[in-house]
C-alpha positions in Angstrom: 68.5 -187.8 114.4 68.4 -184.8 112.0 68.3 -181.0 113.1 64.7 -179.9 111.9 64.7 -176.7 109.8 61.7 -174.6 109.2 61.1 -173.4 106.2 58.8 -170.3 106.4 57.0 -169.4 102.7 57.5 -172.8 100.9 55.3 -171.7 98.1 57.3 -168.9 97.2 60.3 -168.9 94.7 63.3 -169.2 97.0 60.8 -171.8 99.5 59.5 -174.4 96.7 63.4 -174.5 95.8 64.6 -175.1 99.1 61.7 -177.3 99.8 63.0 -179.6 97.0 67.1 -179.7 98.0 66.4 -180.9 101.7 63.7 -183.2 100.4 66.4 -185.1 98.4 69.0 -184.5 100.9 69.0 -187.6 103.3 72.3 -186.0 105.3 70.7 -182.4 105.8 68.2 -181.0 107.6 64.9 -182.9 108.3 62.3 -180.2 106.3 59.4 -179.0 108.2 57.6 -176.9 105.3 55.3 -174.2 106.7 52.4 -172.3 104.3 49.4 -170.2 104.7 48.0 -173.1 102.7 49.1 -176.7 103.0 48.9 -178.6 99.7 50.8 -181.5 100.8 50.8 -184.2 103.0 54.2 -182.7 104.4 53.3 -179.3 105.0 52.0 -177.7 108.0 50.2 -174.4 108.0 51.5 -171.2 109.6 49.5 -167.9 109.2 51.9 -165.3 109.9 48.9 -162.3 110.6 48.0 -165.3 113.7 51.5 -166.8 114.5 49.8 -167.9 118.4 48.2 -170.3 116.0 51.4 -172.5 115.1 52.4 -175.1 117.6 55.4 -177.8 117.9 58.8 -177.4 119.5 62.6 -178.3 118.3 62.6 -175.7 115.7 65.7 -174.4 116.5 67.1 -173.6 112.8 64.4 -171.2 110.6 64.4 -169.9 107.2 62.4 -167.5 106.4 61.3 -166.7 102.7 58.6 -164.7 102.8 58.6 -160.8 102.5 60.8 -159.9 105.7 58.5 -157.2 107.2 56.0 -160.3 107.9 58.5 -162.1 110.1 56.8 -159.4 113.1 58.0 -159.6 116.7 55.3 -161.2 117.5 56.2 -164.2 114.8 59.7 -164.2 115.9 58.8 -164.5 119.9 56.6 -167.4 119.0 59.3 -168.9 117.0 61.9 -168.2 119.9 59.7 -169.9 122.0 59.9 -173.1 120.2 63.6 -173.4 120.8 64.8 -170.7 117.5 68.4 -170.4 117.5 69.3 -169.3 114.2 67.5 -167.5 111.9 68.1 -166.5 107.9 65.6 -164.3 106.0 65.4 -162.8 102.8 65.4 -159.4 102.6 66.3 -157.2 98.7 68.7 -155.0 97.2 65.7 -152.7 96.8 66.7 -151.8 99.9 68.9 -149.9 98.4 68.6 -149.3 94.6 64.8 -147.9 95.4 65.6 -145.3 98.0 66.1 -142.5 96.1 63.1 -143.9 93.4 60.3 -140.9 91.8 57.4 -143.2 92.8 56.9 -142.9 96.3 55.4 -147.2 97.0 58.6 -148.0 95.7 60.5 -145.6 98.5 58.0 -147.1 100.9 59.1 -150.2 100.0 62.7 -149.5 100.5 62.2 -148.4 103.5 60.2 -151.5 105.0 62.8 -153.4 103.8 65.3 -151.3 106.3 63.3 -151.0 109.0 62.6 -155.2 108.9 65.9 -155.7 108.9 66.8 -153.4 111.5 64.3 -154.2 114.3 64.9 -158.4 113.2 68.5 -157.9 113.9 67.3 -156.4 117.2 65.6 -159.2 118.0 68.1 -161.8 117.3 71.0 -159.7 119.6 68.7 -159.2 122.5 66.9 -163.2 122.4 70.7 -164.8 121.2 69.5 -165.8 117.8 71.8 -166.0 115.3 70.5 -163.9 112.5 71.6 -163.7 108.8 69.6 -161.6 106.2 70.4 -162.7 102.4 69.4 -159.6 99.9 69.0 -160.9 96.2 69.1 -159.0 93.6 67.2 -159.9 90.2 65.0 -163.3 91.1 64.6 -166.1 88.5 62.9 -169.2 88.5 61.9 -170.1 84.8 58.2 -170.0 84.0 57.7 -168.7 87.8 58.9 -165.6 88.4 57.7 -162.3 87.9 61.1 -160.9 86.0 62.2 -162.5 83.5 59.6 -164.6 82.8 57.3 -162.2 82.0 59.7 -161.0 79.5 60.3 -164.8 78.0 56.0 -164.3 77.7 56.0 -161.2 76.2 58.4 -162.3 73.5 56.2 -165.9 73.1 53.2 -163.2 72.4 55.0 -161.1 70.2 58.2 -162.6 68.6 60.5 -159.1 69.9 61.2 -157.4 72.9 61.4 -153.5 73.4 63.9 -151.7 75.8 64.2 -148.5 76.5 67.6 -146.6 74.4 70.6 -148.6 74.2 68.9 -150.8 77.6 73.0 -150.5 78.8 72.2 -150.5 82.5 73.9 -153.5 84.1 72.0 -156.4 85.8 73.7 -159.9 87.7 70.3 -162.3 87.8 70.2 -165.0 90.3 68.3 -168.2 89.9 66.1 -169.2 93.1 67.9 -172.2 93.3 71.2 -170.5 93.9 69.5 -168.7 96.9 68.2 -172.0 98.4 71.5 -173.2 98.3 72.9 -170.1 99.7 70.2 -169.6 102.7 71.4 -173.0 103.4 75.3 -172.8 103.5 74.9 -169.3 105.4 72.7 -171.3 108.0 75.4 -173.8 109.2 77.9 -171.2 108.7 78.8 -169.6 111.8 80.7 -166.4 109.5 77.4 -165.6 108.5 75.9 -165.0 111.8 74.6 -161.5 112.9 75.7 -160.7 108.8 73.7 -159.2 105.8 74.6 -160.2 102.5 73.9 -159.2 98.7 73.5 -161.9 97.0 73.6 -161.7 92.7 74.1 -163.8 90.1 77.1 -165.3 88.8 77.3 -163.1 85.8 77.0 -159.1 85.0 75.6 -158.5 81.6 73.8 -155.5 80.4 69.9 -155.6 80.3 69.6 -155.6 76.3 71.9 -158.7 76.7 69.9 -160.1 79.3 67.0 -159.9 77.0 69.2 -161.6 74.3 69.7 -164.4 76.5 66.4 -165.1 76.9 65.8 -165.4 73.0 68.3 -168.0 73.1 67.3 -169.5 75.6 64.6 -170.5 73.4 65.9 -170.9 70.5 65.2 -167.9 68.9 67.0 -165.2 66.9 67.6 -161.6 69.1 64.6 -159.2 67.8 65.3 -156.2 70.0 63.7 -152.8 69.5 65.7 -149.6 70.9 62.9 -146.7 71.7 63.9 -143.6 73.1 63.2 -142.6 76.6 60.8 -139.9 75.4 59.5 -142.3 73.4 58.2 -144.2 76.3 57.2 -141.6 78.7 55.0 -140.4 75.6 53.5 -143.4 74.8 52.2 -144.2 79.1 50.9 -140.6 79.1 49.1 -141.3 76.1 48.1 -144.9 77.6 47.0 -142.8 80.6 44.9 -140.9 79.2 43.3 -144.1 77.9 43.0 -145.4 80.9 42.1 -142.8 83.4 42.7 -143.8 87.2 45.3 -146.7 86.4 48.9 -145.9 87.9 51.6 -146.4 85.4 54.3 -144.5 86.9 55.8 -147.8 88.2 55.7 -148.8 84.3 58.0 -145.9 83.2 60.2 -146.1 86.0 60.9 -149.3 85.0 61.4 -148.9 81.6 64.1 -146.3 82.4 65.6 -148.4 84.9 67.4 -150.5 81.9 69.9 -147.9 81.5 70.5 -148.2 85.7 73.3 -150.1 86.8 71.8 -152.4 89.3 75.1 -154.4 90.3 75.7 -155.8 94.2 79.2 -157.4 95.5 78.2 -161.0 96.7 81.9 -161.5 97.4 81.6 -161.2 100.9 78.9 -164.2 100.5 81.5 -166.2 99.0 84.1 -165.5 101.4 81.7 -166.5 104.2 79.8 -169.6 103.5 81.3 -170.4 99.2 78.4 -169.1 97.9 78.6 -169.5 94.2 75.7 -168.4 91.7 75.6 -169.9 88.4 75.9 -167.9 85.1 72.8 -166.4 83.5 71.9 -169.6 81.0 68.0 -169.8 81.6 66.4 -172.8 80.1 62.5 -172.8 79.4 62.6 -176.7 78.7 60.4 -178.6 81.0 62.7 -181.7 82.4 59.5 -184.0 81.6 58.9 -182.1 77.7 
C-alpha cells in the first residue's frame, strides 16, 4: 500500500503541479489533495483559519504550498495529530531580498516569512517532525502566474515591453513544475531534513533578457523600451496625482528592482536531494492548441 501524502494548497501554482505528477505517478505517493474549495471528486477540503475542522489519519508525509505563515501552530498540531512525520513548505527568497525594501508591506512581508519559518522549524524539533522549507525565487507557470505572465500579457496588449535603464539586474526563474518535483525529492530525502533551501531556476539571465525570452517565446521579434529611472518615478507621481489614494510605491520599486541582482545558490538543493531546474525556455502553446 502507498504512503499517503497531503498536499496542502492544491490550487496554487506549486499544488496544481504537484497534484498532477503524483496523479500520474502509480509508484509514488498516493495524493490526498486538500483546498479551501474542493472542485474535484478527489479533493477534500481543509480551511486552514478552522484546521479542528479537517479529519482522517495516516497523513504522515505533508506538503504544504500555501503561504507559510498560514501553516499556524494550531494547523501543524492538528496535522501532528494525524500521525505528521515530515513536513515540506514553501517559504520565498523575499525573505531575504525584501528586508531592507523602502515600502514597508514588502518588509512586513519579509519578515512573516522569517518568523514562519522560525517558529515552524520550532515545531518540527520539539514534535520530531522532519521539516524542510524550499524558498523559490521567481515563480512561473505559463498563463498562471503573476510574474511573467503578466509581462507575456502586457506585450499581447501592446506589441513592446518597457524596463527600467539598461533592466541589467540578474534574475534565475523557476518553473512551478521544477518546485513540485523538488518538494518531492526533498521529502524522501533524509539530507533535507530540519534544512532550508533556495531554490532558482536553471539559468541566470538579466531581466531585459528575460523579457526577450518571452518575445520568443512567442514568436515575436524583441521590442524593448529602455526609460530612465527618473523617467519612471516621474511618470507614477504624475499617475498619482491622477489617481489620488491608490498606492503605487510597490509599482516603482519594482520597476527599479530590474537593475537588482536577485540571484540564490540552489546548489546545496542539488547536492541534497539532485534537484535540477530547467533552463528559462517558456512556452505559451497550449498542449491541446
Amino acid at each position: 500500500m502507498r504512503e499517503k501524502c497531503l498536499i496542502i494548497g492544491v490550487t496554487s501554482l506549486v499544488g496544481a503541479r504537484l497534484a498532477e505528477v503524483l496523479r500520474a505517478d502509480s509508484n509514488g505517493f498516493e495524493p490526498v489533495c486538500t483546498t479551501r474549495r474542493p472542485k474535484r471528486a478527489d479533493e477534500v477540503r481543509f480551511d486552514l483559519t478552522d484546521p479542528h475542522t479537517f479529519g482522517g489519519e495516516g497523513f504522515s508525509h505533508v506538503i504544504a504550498t500555501t503561504p507559510i505563515w498560514l501553516m499556524t501552530d494550531e494547523v501543524l498540531t492538528r496535522l501532528w495529530g494525524q500521525g505528521m512525520t515530515r513536513l515540506v513548505v514553501f517559504s520565498s527568497t523575499s525573505r531575504f531580498s525584501k528586508t531592507f525594501s523602502p515600502e514597508p508591506e514588502e518588509r512586513r512581508i519579509a519578515d512573516l516569512l522569517a518568523a514562519s519559518e522560525a517558529r515552524i522549524s520550532a515545531f518540527g524539533a520539539i514534535h520530531n517532525v522532519g521539516v524542510t522549507i524550499l524558498r523559490p525565487t521567481l515563480i512561473y507557470d505559463e498563463g498562471r502566474d503573476q510574474n511573467i505572465s503578466r509581462i507575456a500579457k502586457f506585450i499581447d496588449r501592446f506589441g513592446f515591453f518597457v524596463v527600467c535603464g539598461k533592466g541589467a539586474g540578474l534574475r534565475q526563474p523557476v518553473h512551478a513544475r521544477d518546485l513540485a518535483t523538488a518538494a518531492l525529492q526533498a521529502l524522501r530525502s533524509d539530507a533535507a531534513r530540519d534544512k532550508a533551501y533556495d531554490l532558482s531556476g536553471g539559468e541566470t539571465l538579466s531581466y531585459r533578457d528575460m523579457v526577450a525570452r518571452i518575445f520568443e517565446a512567442k514568436s515575436l521579434r524583441p521590442q524593448i523600451i529602455s526609460l530612465p529611472a527618473w523617467l519612471w518615478r516621474l511618470g507614477f507621481s504624475v499617475l498619482g496625482l491622477i489617481r489620488p489614494g491608490q498606492n503605487l510605491k510597490s509599482n516603482i520599486n519594482m520597476a527599479l528592482r530590474m537593475n537588482d541582482d536577485l540571484v540564490f545558490d540552489h546548489s546545496p538543493a542539488h547536492t541534497d536531494f539532485g534537484y535540477g531546474p530547467q533552463p528559462f525556455r517558456p512556452s505559451f502553446i497550449r498542449p491541446d492548441a
